[in-house]
C-alpha positions in Angstrom: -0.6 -14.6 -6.4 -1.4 -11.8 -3.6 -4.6 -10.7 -2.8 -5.3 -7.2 -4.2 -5.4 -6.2 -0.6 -2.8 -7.5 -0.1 -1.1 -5.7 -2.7 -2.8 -2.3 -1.9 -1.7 -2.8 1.8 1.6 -2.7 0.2 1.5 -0.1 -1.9 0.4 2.2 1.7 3.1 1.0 3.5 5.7 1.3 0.8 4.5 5.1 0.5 4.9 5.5 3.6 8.4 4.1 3.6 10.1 6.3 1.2 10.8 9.3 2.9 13.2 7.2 5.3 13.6 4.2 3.4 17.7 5.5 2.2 18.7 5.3 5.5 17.4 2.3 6.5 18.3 0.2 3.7 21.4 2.3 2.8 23.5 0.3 5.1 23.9 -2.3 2.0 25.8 -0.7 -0.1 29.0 -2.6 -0.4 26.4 -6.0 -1.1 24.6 -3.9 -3.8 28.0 -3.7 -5.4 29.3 -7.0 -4.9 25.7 -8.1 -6.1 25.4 -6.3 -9.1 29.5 -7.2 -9.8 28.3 -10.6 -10.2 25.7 -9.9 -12.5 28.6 -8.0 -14.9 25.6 -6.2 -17.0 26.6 -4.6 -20.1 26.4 -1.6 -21.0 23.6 -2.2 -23.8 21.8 -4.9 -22.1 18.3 -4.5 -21.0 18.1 -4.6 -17.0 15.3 -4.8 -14.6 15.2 -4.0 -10.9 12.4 -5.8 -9.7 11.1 -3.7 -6.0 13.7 -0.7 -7.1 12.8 1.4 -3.9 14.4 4.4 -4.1 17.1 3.8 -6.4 19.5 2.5 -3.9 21.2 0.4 -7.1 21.2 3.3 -9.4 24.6 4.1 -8.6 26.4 0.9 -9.5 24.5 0.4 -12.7 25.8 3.8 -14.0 27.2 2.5 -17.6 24.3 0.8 -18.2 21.9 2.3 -20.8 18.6 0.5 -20.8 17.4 0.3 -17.5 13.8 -0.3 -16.3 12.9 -0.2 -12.6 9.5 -1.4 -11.3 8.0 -1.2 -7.8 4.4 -1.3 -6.3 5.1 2.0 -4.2 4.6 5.6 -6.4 6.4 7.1 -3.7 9.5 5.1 -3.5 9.3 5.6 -7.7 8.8 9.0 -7.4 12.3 9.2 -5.0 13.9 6.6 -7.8 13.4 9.1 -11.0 14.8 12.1 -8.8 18.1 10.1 -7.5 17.9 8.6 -11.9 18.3 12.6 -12.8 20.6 13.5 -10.6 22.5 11.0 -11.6 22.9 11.3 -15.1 20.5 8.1 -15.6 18.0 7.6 -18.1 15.5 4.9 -16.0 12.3 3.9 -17.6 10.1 3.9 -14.0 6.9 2.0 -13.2 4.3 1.3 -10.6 3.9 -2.4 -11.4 3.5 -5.6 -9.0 6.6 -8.0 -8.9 4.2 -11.0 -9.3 2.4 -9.6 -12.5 5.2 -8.1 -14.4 3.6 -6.4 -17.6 6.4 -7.3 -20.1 6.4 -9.4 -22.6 8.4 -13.3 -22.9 12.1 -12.6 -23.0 12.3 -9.2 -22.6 15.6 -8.6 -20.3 18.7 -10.1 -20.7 19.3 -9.8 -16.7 16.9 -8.7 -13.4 18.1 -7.1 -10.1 16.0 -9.0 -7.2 17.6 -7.1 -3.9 15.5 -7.3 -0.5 12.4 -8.7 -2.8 11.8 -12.1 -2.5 11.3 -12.0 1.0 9.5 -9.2 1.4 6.6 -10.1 -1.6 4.1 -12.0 -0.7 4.3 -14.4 -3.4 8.0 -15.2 -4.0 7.4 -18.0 -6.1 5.4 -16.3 -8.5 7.6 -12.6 -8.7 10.5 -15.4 -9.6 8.8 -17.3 -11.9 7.8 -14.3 -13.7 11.8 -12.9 -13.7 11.8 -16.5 -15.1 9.5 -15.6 -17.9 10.9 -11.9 -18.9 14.3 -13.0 -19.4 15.8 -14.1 -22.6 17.4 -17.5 -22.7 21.0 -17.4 -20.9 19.7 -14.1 -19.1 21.0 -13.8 -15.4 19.0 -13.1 -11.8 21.5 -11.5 -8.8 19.6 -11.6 -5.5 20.2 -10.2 -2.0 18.3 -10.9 0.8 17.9 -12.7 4.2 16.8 -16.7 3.5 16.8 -20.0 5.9 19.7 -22.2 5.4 18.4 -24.8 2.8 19.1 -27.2 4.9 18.0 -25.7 8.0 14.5 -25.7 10.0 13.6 -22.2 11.9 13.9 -22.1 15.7 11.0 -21.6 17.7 12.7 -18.1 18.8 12.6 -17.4 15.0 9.6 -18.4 14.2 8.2 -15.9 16.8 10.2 -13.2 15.6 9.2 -13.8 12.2 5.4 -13.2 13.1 6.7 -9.8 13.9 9.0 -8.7 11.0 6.2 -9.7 8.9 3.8 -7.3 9.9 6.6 -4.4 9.4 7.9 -5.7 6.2 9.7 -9.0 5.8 9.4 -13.2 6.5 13.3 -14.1 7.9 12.1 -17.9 7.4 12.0 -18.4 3.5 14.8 -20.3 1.5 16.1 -19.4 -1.6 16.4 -22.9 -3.1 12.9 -23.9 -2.1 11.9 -20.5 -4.4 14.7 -21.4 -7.3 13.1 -25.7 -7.3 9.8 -23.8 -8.2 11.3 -22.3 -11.3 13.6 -23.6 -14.4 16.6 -21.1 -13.3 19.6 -22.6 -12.1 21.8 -21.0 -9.4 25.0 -21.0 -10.0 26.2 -18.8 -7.3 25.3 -18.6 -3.8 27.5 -16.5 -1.4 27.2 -15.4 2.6 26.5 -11.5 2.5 26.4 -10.2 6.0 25.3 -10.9 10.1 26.6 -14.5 9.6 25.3 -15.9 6.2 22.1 -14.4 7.5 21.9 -12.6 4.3 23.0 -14.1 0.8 23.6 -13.0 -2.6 23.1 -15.4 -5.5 23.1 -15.8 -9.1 20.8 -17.5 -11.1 20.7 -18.4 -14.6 18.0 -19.1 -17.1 
């Protein structure tokens, strides 16, 4: 688990983030909707977008009726509930931490997990508590930038990494490393962009 320091430096920078924040993480649209294809949520299921930013995945979850959407930034949450209404969207919106998700066992029959896990401090935990909320059989889609499994970061990327760390995100975490700390199962793993640098997955509970 993070630090509450940790968690309020987080909360600042996020803040300060959301004026800008469409435009910069915009660009992923078209894996947004090849993300949240996979997942195939249902109308009537109960979703959660874990780190829901702005809203940025509002607009392919549109016939879905029973959406939540968490982050630790007010101000990206605040953006989120305007882009919700003007939408059409009734989005149940709250300032909560990824790692300490205030829901009860089973609660969501699928989770949204795009440009989180490598940006939270505490990956494994934010994934074992998706793990927790979800009812049996209930699906996680991620998106984000990982290291190969089976690969070892570069002293260049290691050095860069010290960098994009202090702005936002760590470029040397692995997705299967996170999912072996965890009961889910991926059954899905896909290159997404800049030459498998990014990845969308599915997991299964």
């Amino acid at each position: 688990m993070s630090h509450p320091l940790v968690s309020q430096f987080n909360r600042l920078r996020y803040n300060f983030y959301a004026p800008f924040y469409d435009r910069l993480a915009g660009v992923f649209a078209g894996q947004r909707r090849r993300a949240i294809n996979l997942l195939e949520p249902l109308p009537d299921e109960r979703i959660l977008i874990v780190g829901a930013g702005t809203g940025l995945d509002l607009d392919f979850l549109m016939p879905c009726r029973r959406l939540t959407a968490i982050d630790i930034s007010p101000g990206m949450l605040a953006k989120l509930q305007q882009r919700a209404r003007s939408l059409g969207l009734a989005v149940e919106a709250r300032v909560m931490d990824g790692e300490k998700l205030a829901f009860v066992d089973g609660e969501f029959d699928a989770v949204v997990l795009h440009l989180v896990l490598a940006v939270i401090p505490d990956p494994v935990a934010c994934l074992r508590e998706v793990e927790r909320v979800l009812k049996p059989g209930g699906r996680v889609v991620v998106f984000d930038k990982f290291l190969p499994d089976a690969g070892h970061a570069s002293l260049l990327r290691r050095s860069v990494n010290l960098m994009t760390r202090l702005i936002a995100t760590d470029i040397n975490r692995q997705l299967g490393e996170i999912v072996a700390a965890t009961g889910l199962t991926k059954t899905h793993d896909e290159p997404a962009g800049f030459g498998g640098f990014f990845r969308i997955a599915l997991l299964r509970k």
